[in-house]
N, CA, C and O of each residue as an XYZ file, in Angstrom:
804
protein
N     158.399    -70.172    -72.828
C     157.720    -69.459    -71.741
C     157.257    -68.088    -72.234
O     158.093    -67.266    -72.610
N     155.879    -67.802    -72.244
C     155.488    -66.734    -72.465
C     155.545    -65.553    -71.672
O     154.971    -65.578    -70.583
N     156.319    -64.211    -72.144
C     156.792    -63.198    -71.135
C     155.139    -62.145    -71.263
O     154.518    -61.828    -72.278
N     154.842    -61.834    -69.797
C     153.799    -60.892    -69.757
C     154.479    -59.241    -70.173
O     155.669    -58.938    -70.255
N     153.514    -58.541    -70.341
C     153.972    -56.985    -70.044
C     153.919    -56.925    -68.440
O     153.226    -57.579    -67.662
N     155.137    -55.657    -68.134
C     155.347    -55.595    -67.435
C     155.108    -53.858    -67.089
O     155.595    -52.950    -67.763
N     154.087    -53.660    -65.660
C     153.945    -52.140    -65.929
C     154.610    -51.278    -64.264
O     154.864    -51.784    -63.171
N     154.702    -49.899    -64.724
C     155.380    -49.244    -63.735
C     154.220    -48.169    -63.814
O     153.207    -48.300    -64.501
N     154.630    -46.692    -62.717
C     153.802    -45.886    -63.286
C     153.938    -45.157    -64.478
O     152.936    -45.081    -65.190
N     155.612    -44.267    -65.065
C     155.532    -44.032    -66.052
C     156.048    -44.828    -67.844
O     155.970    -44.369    -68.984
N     156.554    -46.159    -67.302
C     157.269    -47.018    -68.167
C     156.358    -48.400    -68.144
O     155.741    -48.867    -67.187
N     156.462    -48.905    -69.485
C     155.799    -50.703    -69.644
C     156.808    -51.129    -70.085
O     157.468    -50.521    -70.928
N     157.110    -52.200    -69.624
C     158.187    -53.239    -70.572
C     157.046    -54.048    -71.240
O     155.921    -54.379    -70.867
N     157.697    -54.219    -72.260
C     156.674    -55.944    -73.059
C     157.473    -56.242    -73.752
O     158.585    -55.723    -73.839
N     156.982    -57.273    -74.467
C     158.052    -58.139    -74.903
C     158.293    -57.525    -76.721
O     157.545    -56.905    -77.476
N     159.313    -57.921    -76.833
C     159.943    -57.213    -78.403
C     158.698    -57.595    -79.310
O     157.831    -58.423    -79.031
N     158.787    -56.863    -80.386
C     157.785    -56.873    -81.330
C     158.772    -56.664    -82.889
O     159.632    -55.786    -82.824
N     158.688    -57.215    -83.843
C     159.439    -57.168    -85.016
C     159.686    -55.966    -85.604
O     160.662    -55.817    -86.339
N     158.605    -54.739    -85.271
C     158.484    -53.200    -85.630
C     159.561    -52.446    -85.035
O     160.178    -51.486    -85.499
N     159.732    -53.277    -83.494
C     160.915    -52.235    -82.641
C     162.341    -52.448    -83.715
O     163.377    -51.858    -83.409
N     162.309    -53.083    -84.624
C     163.737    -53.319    -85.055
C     164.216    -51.915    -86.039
O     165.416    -51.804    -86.293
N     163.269    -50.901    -86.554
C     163.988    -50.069    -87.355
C     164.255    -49.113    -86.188
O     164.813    -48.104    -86.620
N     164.032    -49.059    -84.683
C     164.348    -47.984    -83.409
C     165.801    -48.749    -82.827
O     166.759    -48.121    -82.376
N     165.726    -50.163    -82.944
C     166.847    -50.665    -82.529
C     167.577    -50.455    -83.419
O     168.616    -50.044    -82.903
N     167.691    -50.488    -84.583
C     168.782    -50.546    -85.252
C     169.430    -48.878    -85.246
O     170.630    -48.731    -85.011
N     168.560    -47.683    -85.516
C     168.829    -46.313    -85.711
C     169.802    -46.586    -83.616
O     170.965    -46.197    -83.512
N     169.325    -47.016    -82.754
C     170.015    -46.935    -81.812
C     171.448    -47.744    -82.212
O     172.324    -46.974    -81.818
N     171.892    -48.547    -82.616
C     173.023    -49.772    -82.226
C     173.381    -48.741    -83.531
O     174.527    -49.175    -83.413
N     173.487    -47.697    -84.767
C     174.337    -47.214    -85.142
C     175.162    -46.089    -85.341
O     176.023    -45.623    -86.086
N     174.136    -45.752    -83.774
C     174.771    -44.321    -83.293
C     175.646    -44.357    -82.522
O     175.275    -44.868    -81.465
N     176.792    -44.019    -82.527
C     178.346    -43.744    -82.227
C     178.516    -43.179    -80.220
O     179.392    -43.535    -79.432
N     177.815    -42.627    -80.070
C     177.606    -42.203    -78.604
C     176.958    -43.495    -78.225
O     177.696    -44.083    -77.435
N     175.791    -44.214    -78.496
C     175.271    -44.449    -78.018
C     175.827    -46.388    -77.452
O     175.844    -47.089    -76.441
N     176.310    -46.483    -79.428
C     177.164    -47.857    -79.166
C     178.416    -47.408    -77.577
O     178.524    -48.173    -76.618
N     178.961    -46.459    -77.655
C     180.411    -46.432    -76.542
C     179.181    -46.452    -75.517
O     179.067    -47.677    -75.542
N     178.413    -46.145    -74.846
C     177.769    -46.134    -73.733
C     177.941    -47.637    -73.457
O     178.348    -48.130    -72.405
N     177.501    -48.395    -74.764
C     177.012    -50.137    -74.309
C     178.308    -50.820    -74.742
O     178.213    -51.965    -75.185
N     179.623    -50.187    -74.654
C     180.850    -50.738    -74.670
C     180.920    -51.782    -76.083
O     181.345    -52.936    -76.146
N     180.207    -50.720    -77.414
C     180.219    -52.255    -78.851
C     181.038    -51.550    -79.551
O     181.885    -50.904    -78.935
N     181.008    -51.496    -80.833
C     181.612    -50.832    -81.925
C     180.367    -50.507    -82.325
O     179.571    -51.395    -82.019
N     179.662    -49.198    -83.129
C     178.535    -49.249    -83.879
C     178.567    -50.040    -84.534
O     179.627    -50.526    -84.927
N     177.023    -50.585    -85.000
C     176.936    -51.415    -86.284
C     176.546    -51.316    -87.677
O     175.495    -50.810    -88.071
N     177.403    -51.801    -88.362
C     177.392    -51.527    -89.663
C     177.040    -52.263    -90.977
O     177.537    -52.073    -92.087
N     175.779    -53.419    -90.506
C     175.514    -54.283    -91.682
C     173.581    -53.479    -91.531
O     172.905    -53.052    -90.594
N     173.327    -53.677    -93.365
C     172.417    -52.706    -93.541
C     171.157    -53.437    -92.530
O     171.095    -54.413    -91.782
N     170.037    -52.133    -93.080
C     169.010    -52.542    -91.947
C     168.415    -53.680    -92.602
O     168.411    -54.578    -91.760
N     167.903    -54.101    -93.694
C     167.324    -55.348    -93.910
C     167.794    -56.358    -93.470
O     166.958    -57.145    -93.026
N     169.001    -56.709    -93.403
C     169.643    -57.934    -92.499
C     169.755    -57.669    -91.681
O     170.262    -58.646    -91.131
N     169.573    -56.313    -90.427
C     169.322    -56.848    -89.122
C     167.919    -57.140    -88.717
O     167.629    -57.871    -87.769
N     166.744    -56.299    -89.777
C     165.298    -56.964    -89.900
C     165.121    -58.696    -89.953
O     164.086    -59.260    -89.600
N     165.869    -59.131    -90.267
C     166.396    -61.056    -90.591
C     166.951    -61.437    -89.610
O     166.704    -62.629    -89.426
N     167.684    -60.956    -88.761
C     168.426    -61.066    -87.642
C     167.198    -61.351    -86.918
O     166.838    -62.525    -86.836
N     166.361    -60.232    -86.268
C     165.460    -59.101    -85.633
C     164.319    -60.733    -85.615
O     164.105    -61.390    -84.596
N     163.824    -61.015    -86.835
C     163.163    -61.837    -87.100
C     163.346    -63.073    -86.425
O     162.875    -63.258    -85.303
N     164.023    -63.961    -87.061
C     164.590    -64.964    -86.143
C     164.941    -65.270    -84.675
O     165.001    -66.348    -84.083
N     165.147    -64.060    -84.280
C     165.500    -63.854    -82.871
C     164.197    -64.183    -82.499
O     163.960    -65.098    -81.710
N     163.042    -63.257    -83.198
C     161.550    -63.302    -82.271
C     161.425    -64.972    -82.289
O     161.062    -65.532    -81.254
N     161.676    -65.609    -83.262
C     160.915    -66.629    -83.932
C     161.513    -67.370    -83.478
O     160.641    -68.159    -83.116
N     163.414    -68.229    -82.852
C     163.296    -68.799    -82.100
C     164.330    -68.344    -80.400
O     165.490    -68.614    -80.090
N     163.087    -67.476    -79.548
C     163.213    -67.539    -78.110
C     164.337    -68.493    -77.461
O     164.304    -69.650    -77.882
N     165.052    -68.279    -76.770
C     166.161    -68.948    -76.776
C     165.525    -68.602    -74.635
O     164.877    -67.667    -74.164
N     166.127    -69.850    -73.956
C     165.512    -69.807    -72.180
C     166.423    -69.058    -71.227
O     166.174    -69.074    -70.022
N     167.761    -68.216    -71.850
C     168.625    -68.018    -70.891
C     168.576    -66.539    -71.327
O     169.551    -65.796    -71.213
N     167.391    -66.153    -71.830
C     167.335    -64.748    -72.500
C     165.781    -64.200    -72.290
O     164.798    -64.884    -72.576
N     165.731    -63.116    -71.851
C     164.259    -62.576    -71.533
C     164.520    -60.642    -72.004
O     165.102    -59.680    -71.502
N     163.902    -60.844    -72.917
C     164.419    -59.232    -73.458
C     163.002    -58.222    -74.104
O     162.181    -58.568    -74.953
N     163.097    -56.838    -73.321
C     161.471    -55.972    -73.588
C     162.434    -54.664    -74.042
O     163.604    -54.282    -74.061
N     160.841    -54.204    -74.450
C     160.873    -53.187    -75.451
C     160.822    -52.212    -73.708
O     160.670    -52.618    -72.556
N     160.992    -51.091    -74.184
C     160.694    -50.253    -72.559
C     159.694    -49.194    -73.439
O     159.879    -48.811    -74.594
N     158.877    -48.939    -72.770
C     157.605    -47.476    -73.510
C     157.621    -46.755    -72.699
O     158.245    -46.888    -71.646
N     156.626    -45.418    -73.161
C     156.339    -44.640    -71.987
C     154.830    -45.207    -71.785
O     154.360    -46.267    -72.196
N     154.219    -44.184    -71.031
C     152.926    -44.725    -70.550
C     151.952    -44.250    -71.835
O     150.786    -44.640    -71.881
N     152.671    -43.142    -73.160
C     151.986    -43.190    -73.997
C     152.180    -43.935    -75.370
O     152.027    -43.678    -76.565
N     152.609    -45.025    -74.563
C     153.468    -46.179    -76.132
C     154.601    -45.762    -76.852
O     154.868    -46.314    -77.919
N     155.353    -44.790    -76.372
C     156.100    -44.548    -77.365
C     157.833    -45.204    -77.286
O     158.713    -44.864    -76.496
N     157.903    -46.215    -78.379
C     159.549    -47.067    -77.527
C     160.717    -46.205    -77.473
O     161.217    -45.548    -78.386
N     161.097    -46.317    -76.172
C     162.246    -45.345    -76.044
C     163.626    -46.027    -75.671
O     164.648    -45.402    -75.385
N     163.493    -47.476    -75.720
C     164.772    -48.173    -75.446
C     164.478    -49.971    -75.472
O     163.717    -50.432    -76.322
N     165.108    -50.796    -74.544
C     165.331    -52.134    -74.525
C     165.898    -52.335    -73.448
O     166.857    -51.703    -73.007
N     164.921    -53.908    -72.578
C     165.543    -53.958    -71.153
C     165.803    -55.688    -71.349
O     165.335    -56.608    -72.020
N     166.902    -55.463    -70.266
C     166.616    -57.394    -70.766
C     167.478    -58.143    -69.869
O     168.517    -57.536    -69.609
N     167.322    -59.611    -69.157
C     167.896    -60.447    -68.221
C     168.124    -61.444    -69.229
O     167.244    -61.866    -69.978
N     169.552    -61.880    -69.231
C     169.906    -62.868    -70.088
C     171.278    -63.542    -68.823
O     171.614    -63.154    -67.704
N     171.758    -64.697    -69.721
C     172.883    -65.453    -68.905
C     172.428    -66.025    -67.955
O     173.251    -66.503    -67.175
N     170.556    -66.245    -67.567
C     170.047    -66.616    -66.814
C     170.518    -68.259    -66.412
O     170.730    -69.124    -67.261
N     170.590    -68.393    -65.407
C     171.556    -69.913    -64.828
C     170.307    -70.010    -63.422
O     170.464    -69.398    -62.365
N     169.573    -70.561    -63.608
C     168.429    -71.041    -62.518
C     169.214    -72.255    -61.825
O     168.434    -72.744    -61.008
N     170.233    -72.832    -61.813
C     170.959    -73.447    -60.890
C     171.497    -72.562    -60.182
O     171.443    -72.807    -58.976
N     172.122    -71.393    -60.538
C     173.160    -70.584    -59.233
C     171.786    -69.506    -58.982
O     171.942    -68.649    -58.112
N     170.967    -69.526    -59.441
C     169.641    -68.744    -59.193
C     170.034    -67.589    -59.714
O     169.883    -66.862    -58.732
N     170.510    -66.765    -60.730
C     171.256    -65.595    -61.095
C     170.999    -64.751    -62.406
O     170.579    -65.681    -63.094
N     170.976    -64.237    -62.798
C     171.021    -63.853    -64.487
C     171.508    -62.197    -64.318
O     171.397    -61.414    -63.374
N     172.018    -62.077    -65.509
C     173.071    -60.336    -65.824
C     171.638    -59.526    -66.400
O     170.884    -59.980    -67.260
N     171.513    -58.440    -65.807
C     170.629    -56.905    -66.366
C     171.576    -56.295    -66.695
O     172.696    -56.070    -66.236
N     170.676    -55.885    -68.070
C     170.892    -55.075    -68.951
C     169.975    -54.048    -69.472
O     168.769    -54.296    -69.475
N     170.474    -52.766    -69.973
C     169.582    -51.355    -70.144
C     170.044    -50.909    -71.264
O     171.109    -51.216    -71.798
N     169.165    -50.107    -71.665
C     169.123    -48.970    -73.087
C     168.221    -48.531    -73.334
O     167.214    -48.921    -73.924
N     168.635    -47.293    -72.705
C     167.368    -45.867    -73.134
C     168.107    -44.986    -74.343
O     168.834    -43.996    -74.261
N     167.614    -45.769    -75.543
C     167.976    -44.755    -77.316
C     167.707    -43.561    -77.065
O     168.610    -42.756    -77.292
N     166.694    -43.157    -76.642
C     166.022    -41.624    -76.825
C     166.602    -40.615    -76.281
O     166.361    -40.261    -75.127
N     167.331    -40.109    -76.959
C     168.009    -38.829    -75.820
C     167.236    -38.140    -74.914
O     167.444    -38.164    -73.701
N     165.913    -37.222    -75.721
C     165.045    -36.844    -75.099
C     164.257    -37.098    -74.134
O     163.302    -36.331    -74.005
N     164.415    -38.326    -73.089
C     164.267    -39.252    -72.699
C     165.673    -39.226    -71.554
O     165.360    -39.213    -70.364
N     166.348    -39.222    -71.705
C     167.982    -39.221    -70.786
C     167.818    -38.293    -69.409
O     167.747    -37.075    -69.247
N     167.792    -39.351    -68.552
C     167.633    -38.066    -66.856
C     166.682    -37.464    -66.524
O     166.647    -36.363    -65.974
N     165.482    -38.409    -66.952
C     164.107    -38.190    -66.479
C     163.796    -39.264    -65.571
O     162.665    -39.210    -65.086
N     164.663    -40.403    -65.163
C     163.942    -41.577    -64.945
C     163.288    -42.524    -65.175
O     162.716    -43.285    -64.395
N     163.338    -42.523    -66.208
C     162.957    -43.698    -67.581
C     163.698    -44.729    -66.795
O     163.091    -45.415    -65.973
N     165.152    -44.894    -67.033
C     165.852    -45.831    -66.991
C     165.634    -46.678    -65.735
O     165.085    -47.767    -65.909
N     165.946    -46.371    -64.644
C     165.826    -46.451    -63.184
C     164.364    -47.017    -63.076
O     164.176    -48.179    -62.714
N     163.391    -46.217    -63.381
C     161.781    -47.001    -62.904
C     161.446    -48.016    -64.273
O     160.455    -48.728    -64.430
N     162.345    -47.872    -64.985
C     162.427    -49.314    -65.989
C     162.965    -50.546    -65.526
O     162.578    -51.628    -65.967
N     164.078    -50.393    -64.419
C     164.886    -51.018    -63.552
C     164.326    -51.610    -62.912
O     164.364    -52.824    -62.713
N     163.632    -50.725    -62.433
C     162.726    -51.597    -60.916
C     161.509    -52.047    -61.078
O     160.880    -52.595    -60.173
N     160.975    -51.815    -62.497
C     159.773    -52.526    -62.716
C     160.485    -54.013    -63.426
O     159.745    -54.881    -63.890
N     161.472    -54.105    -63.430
C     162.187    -55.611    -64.065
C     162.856    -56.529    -63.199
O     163.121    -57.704    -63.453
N     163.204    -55.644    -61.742
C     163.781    -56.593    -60.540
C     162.903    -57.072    -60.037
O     162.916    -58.286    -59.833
N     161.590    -56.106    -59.575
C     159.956    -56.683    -59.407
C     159.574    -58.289    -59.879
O     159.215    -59.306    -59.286
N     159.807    -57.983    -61.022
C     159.407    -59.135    -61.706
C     160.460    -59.991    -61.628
O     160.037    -61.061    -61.191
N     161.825    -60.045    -61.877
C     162.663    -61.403    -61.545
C     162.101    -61.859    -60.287
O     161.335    -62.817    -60.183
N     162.717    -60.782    -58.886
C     162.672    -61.447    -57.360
C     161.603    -61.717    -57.111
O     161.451    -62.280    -56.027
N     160.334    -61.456    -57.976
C     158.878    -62.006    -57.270
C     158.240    -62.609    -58.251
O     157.265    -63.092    -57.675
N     158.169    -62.875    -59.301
C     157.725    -63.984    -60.036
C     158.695    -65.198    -60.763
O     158.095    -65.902    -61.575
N     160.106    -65.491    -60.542
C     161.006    -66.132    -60.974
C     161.847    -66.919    -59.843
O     161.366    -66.721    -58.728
N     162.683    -67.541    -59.843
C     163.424    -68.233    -58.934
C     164.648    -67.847    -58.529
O     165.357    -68.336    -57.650
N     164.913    -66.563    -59.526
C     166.516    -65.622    -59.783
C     166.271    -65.117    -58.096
O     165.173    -64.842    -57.611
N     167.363    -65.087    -57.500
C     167.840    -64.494    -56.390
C     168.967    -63.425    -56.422
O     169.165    -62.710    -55.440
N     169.683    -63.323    -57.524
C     170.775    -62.357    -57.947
C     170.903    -62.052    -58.689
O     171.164    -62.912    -59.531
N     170.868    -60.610    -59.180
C     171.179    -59.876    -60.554
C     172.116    -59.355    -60.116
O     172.295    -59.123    -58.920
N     173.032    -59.029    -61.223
C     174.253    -58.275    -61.780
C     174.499    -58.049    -62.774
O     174.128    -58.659    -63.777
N     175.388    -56.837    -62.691
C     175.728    -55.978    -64.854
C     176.945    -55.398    -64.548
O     177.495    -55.335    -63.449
N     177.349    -54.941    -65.723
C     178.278    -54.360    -65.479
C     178.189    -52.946    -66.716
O     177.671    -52.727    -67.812
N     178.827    -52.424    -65.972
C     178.627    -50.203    -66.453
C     180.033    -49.651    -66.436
O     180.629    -49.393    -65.390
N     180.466    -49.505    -67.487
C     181.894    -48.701    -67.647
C     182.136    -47.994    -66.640
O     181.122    -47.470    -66.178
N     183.560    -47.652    -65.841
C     183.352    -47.217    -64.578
C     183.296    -45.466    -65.307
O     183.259    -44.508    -64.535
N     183.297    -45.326    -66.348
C     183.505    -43.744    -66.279
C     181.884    -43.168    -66.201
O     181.474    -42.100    -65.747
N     181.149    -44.280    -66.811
C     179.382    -43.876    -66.524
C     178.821    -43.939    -65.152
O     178.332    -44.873    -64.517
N     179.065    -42.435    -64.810
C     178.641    -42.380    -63.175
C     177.026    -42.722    -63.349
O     176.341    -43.535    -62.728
N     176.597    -41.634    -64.620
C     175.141    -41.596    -64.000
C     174.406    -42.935    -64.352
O     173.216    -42.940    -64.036
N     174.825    -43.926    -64.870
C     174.465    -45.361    -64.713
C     174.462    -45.456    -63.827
O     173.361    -45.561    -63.286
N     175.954    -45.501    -62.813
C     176.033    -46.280    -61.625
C     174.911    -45.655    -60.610
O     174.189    -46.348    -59.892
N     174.889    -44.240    -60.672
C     174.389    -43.933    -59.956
C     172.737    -44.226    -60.189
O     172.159    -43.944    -59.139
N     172.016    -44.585    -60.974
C     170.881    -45.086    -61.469
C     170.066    -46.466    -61.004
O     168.911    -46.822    -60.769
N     172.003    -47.248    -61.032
C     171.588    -48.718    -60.976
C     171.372    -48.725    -59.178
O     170.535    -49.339    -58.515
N     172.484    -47.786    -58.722
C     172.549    -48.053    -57.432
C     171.158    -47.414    -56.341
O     171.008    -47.815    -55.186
N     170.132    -46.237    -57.095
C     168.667    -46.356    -56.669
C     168.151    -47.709    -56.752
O     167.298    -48.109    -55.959
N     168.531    -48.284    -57.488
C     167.461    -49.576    -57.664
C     167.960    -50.818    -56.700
O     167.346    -51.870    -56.876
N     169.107    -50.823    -55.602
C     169.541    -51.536    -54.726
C     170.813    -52.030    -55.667
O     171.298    -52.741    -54.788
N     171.380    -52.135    -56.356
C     172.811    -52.203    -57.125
C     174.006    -51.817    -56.117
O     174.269    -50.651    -55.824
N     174.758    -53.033    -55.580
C     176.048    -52.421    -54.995
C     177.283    -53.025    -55.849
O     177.398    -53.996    -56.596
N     178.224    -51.922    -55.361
C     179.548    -52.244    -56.421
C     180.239    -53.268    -55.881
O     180.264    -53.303    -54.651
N     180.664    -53.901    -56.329
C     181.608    -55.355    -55.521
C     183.134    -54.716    -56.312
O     183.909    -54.068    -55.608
N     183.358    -54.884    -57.321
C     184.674    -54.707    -58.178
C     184.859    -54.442    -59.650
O     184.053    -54.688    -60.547
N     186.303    -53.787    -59.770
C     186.121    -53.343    -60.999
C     186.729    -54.443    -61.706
O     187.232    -55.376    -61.080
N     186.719    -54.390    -63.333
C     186.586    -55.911    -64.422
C     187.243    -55.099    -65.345
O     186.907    -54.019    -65.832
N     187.999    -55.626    -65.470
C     188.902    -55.503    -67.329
C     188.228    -56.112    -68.171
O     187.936    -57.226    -67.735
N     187.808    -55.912    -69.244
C     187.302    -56.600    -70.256
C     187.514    -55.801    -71.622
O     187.290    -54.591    -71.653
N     187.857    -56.350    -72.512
C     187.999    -55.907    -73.945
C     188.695    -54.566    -74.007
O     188.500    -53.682    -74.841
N     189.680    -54.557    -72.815
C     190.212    -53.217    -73.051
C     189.671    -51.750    -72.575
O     189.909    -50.551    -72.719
N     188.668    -52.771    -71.823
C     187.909    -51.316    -71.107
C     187.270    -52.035    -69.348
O     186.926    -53.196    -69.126
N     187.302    -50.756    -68.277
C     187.519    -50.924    -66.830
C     185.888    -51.045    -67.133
O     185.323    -50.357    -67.984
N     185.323    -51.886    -66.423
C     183.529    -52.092    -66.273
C     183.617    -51.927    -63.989
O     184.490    -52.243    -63.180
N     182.638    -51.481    -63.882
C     182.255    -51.461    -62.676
C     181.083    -53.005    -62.452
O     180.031    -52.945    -63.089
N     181.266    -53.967    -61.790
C     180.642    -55.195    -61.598
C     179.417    -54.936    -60.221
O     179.600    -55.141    -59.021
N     178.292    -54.474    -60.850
C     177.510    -54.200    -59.235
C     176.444    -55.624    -58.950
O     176.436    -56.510    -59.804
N     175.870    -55.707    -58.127
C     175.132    -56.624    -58.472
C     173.822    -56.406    -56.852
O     173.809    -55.657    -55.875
N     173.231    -57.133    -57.184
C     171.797    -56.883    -56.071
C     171.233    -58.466    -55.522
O     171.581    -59.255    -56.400
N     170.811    -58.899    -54.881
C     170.867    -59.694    -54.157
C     168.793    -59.687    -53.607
O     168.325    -58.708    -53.026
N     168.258    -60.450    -53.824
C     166.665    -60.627    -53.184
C     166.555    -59.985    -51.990
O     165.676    -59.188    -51.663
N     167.545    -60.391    -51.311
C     166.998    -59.969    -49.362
C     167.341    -58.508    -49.803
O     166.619    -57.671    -49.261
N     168.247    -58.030    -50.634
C     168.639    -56.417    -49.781
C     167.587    -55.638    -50.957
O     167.364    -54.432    -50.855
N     167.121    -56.273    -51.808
C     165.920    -55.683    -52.725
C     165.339    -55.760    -52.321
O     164.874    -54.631    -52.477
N     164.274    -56.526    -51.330
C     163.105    -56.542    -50.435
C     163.098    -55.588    -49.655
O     162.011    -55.041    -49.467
N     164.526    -54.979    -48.815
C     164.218    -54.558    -47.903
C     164.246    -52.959    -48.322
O     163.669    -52.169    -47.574
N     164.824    -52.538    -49.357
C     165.028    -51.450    -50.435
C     163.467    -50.828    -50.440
O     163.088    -49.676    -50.224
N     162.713    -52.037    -50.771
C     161.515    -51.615    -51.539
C     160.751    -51.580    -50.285
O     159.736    -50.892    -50.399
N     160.957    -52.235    -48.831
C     159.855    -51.507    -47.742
C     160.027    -50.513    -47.568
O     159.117    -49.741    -47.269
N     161.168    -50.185    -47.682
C     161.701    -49.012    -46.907
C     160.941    -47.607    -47.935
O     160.201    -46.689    -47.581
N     161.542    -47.975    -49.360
C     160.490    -47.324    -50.017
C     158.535    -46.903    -50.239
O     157.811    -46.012    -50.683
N     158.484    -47.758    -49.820
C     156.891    -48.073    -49.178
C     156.280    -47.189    -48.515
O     155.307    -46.456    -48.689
N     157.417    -47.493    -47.308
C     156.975    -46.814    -45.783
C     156.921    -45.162    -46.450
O     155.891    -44.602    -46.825
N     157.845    -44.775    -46.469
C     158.401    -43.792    -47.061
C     157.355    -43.047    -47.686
O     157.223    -41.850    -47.429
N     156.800    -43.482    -48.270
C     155.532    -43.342    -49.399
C     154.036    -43.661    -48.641
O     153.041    -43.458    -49.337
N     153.872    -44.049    -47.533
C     152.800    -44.235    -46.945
C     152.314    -42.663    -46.184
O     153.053    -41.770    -45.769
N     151.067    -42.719    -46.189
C     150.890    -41.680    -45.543
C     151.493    -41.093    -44.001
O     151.964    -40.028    -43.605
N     151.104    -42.797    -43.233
C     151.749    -42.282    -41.712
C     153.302    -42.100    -41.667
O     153.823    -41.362    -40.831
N     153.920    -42.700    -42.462
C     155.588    -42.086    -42.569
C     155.651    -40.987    -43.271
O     156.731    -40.428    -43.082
N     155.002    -40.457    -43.962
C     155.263    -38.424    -44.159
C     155.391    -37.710    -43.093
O     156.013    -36.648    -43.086
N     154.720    -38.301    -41.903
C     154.520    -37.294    -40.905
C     156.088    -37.627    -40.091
O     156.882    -36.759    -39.728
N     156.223    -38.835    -39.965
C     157.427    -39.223    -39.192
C     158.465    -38.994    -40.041
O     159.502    -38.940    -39.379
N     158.740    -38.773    -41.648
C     159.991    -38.371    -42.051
C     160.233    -36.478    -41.997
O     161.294    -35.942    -42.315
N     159.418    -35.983    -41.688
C     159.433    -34.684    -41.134
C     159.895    -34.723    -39.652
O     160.442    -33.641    -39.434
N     159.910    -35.371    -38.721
C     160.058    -35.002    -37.259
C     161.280    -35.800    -37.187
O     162.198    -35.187    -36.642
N     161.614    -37.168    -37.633
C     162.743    -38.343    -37.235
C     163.177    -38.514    -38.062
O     162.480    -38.691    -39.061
N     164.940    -38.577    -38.165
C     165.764    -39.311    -39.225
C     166.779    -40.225    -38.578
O     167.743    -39.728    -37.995
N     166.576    -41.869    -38.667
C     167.745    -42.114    -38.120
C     168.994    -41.727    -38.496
O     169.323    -41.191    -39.554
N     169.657    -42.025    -37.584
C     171.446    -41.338    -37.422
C     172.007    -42.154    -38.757
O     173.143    -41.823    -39.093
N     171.438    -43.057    -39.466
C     172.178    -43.598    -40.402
C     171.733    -43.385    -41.595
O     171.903    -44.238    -42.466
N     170.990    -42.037    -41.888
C     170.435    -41.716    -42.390
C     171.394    -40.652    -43.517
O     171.760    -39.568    -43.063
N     171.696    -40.953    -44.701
C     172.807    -39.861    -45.835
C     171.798    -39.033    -46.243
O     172.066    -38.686    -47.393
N     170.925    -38.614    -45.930
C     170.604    -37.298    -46.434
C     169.612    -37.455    -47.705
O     169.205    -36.455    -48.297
């Protein structure tokens, strides 16, 4: 199955390209950056993960859908990707990585997010995403949870507490009217005068 690019206003996903592998690799052997994604850095040289890198492009595997993330001036600043995909329980796990420091808490990550749920809940058959984010990474959680992400429970795994959030089609639909409205001209005027009472601020 051929994956399209995928665009936002300031981020494109598209699909990996064999070049992103000397940005992936300088990412997967930086020490901060591996503990963020709960690995060990990695430590086999870069030509064999270029061979790795290779093969991967060459044979696409169906339970795996994985993009480069850019800015709007091409420049790759990370890797987004839905894998564990199970089109019987309608489901697959998101996953993120923004390498670029310079880049960190601008919103990269988040409108990378939602230009990738876009595309599962409205061009795919997936009805549920879920990931999981070390519980000590607030500003993940707090990232994933703009993008309609709620926490269900926390997960032991490999010796480390993961926070298990996950998002659901109906409450992403209704995320994104609400966002809409919000953004429409005639609701500027009404989010100045009215807030419902269930309204956090």
């Amino acid at each position: 199955m051929e994956q399209k690019v995928l665009r936002g206003e300031r981020v494109v996903l598209r699909p990996k390209r064999l070049e992103d592998a000397e940005d992936d690799y300088r990412w997967r052997v930086d020490e901060e950056l591996s503990r963020l994604d709960a690995a060990p850095p990695l430590r086999m040289p870069l030509p064999e993960f270029k061979r790795l890198a290779e093969s991967e492009l060459m044979y696409a595997v169906p339970w795996s859908r994985r993009y480069a993330v850019e800015t709007a001036d091409e420049k790759h600043i990370g890797n987004c990707m839905y894998y564990d995909i199970d089109y019987g329980k309608k489901q697959a796990e998101l996953g993120i990585l923004i390498g670029e420091r310079e880049c960190w808490g601008k919103g990269y990550g988040t409108e990378a997010v939602r230009v990738l749920l876009r595309h599962i809940f409205m061009e795919t058959p997936i009805t549920k995403v879920y990931l999981h984010t070390l519980d000590w990474n607030v500003r993940a959680q707090r990232s994933f949870a703009k993008c309609g992400f709620m926490f269900v429970k926390k997960i032991r795994r490999d010796g480390q507490w993961f926070h298990y959030m996950e998002v659901a089609k109906e409450q992403w639909l209704k995320l994104e009217e609400g966002r809409a409205a919000e953004q429409s001209p005639s609701s500027a005027h009404l989010s100045s005068t009215w807030r419902p009472s269930t309204s956090s601020g």
